[in-house]
C-alpha positions in Angstrom: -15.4 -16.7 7.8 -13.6 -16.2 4.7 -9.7 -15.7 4.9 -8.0 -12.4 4.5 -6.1 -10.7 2.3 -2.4 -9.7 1.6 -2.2 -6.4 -0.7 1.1 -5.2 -0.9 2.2 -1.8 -1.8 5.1 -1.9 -4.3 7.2 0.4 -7.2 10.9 0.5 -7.3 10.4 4.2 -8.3 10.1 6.2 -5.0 7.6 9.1 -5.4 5.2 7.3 -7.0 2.3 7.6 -4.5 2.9 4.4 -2.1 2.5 5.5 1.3 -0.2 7.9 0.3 -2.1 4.9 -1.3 -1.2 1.7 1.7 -2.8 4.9 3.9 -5.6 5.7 2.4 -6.9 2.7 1.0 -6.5 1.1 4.3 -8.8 3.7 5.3 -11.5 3.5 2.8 -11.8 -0.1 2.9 -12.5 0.1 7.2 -15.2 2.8 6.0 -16.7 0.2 4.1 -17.3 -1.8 7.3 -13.7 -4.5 6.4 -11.3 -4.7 9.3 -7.8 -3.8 8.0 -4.7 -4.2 8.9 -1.9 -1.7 7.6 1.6 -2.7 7.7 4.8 -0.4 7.7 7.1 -1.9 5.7 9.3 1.0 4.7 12.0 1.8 7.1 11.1 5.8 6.7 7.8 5.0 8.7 6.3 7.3 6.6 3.1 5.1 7.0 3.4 5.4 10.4 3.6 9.0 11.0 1.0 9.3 8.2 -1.3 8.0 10.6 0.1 8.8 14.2 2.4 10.5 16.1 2.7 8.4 18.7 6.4 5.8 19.7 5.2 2.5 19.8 7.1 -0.1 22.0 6.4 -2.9 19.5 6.9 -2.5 15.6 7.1 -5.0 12.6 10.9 -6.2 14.1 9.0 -8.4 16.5 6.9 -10.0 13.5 10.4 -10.9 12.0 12.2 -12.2 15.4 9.2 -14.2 15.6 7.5 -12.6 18.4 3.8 -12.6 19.3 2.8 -11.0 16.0 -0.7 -10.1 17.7 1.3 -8.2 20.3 2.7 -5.9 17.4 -0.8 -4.5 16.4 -1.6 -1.2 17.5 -5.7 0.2 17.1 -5.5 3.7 15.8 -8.0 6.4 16.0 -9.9 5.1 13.1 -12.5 2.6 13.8 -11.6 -0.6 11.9 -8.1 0.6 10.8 -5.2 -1.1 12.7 -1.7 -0.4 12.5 1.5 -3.3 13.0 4.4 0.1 12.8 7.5 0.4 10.8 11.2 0.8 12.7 14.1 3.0 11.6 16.5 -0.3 11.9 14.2 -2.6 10.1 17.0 -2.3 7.1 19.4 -3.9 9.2 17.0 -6.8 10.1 17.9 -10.7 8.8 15.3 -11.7 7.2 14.3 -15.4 7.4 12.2 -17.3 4.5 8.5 -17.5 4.6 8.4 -15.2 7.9 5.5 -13.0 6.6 3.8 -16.1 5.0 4.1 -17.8 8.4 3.4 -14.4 10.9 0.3 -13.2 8.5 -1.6 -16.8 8.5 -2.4 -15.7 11.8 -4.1 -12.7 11.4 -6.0 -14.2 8.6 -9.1 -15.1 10.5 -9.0 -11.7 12.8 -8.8 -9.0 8.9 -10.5 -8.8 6.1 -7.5 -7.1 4.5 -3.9 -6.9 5.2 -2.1 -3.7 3.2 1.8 -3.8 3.4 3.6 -0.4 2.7 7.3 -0.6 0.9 10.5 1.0 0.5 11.3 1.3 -3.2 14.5 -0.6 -2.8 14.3 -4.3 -4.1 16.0 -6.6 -1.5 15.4 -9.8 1.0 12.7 -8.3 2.7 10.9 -6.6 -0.3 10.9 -10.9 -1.8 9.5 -11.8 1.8 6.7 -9.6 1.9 5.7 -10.2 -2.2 5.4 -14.2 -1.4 2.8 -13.4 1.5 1.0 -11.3 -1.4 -2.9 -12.0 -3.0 -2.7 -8.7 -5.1 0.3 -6.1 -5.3 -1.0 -2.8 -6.4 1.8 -0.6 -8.3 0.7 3.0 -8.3 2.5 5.3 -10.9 2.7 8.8 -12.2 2.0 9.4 -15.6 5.8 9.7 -16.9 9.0 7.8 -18.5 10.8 7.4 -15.0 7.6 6.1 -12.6 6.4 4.0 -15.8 10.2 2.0 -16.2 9.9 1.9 -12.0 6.8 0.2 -13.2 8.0 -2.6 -15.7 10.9 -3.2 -13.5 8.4 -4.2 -10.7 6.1 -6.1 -12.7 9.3 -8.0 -14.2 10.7 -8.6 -11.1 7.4 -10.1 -9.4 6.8 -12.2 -12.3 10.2 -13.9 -12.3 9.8 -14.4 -8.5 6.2 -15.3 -9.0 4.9 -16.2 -12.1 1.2 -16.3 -11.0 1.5 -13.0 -9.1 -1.3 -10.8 -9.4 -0.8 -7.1 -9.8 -2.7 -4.3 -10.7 -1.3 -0.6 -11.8 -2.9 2.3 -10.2 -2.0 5.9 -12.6 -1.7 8.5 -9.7 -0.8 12.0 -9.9 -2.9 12.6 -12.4 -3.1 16.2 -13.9 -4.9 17.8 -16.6 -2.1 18.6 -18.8 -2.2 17.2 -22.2 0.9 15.3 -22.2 -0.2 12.9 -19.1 -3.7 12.6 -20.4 -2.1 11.5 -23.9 0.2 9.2 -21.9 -2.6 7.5 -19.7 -4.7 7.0 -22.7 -1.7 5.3 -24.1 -1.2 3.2 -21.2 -4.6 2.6 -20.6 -5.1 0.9 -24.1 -2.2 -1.4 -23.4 -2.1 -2.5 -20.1 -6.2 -1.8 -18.9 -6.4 -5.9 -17.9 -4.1 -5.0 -15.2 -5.1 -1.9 -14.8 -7.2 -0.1 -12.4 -9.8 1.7 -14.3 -10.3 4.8 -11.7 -6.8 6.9 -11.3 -5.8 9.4 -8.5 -5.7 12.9 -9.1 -3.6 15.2 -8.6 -4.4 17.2 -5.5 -1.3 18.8 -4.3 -2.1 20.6 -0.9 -5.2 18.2 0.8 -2.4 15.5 0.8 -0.1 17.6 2.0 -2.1 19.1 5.0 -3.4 15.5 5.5 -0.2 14.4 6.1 0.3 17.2 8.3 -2.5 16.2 10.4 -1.5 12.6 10.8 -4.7 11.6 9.3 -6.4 9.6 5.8 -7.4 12.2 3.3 -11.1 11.5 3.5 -10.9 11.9 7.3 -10.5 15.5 7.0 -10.9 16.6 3.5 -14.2 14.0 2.1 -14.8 16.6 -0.8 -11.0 16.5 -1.8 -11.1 14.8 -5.3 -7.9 12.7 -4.6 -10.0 11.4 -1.3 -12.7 10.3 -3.7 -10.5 8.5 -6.3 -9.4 6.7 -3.1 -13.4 5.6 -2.1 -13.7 4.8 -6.0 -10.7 2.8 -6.0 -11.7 0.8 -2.4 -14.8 0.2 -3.8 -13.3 -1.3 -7.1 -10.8 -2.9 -5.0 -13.4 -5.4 -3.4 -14.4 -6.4 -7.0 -10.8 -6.9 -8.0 -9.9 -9.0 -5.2 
């Protein structure tokens, strides 16, 4: 059995489509028959509630006290989609070197894929989690702030990591000529790290999904921005 692998969710621009994209490609990759892990690693738990509304007794503070990390993972309603939670305090958490590497080596055998969700806010834990990494995705809106969020990640990854491997997902994408000029742009010079499918913008399917507590796909399969997210799964496996 091949070993799994780490994708972690990072931008240091918040807004940029993180949660939304740990969610639902978690999800679209269990459709495709993987088993998946997703891991909250934003203390918002917006992950979390994205996907239940349930309080969990364990959360990703008993992966970093060194606890049973198979004893933090939580099935959720979706076949093939398991869940290790976020915590409000996770913040105040010490963080100790190589604790994901070490905790995730162990779950290797059991997923196919391990996502991580992140807070936008560059720190001792954000480090920990990009050393366990195989592939960070970045997703980004199409302007001047999420696109400097953007270089500031990639620079920050690279000094860290110098062989890190990243990839830039455009989301938010609307029809207005200004980001299709920009994406075009962007496209041209950074398309080797690039995915080539973007999201678009579909403003009230995520927003009623999140309502729901539930993938977009789940509930809205037609939903353009659902799609992008099968595409991008799909081009995903090819990637990795």
């Amino acid at each position: 059995m091949s070993k799994g692998k780490v994708i972690v969710i990072g931008n240091r621009k918040g807004g940029s489509g993180k949660t939304t994209t740990a969610k639902n490609l978690a999800y679209e990759l269990s459709k495709l028959g993987r088993q998946v892990l997703l891991i909250d690693g934003d203390p918002q738990r917006n992950a979390t509630e994205g996907l239940s509304g349930k309080e969990y007794k364990m959360s990703i503070l008993g992966l970093l006290k060194h606890e049973d990390v198979h004893r933090c993972i939580y099935h959720t309603r979706f076949h093939g989609l398991d869940l290790i939670p976020g915590n409000d305090y996770l913040a105040n958490e010490k963080i100790e070197d190589h604790i994901f590497v070490k905790q995730l080596s162990q779950l290797k055998e059991r997923y196919d894929y391990i996502l991580i969700d992140t807070s936008p806010y560059f720190n001792k834990l954000i480090a920990e989690i990009m050393r366990a990494h195989d592939l960070v995705i970045i997703p980004t809106e199409i302007n001047d702030d999420s696109i400097r969020g953007t270089m500031t990640t990639i620079n920050e990854i690279t000094q860290l990591f110098p062989q890190a491997k990243f990839r830039i997902l455009y989301t938010k994408v609307d029809r207005s000529k200004e980001t299709q000029k920009g994406l075009q742009e962007l496209q041209q010079q950074l398309a080797p790290v690039s995915f080539q499918r973007v999201i678009r913008y579909c403003y009230l399917p995520v927003k009623r999904a999140r309502k729901y507590r539930s993938p977009l796909s789940y509930r809205y399969p037609h939903a353009k921005v659902a799609m992008d997210y099968a595409a991008i799964a799909k081009e995903l496996l090819e990637v990795i």
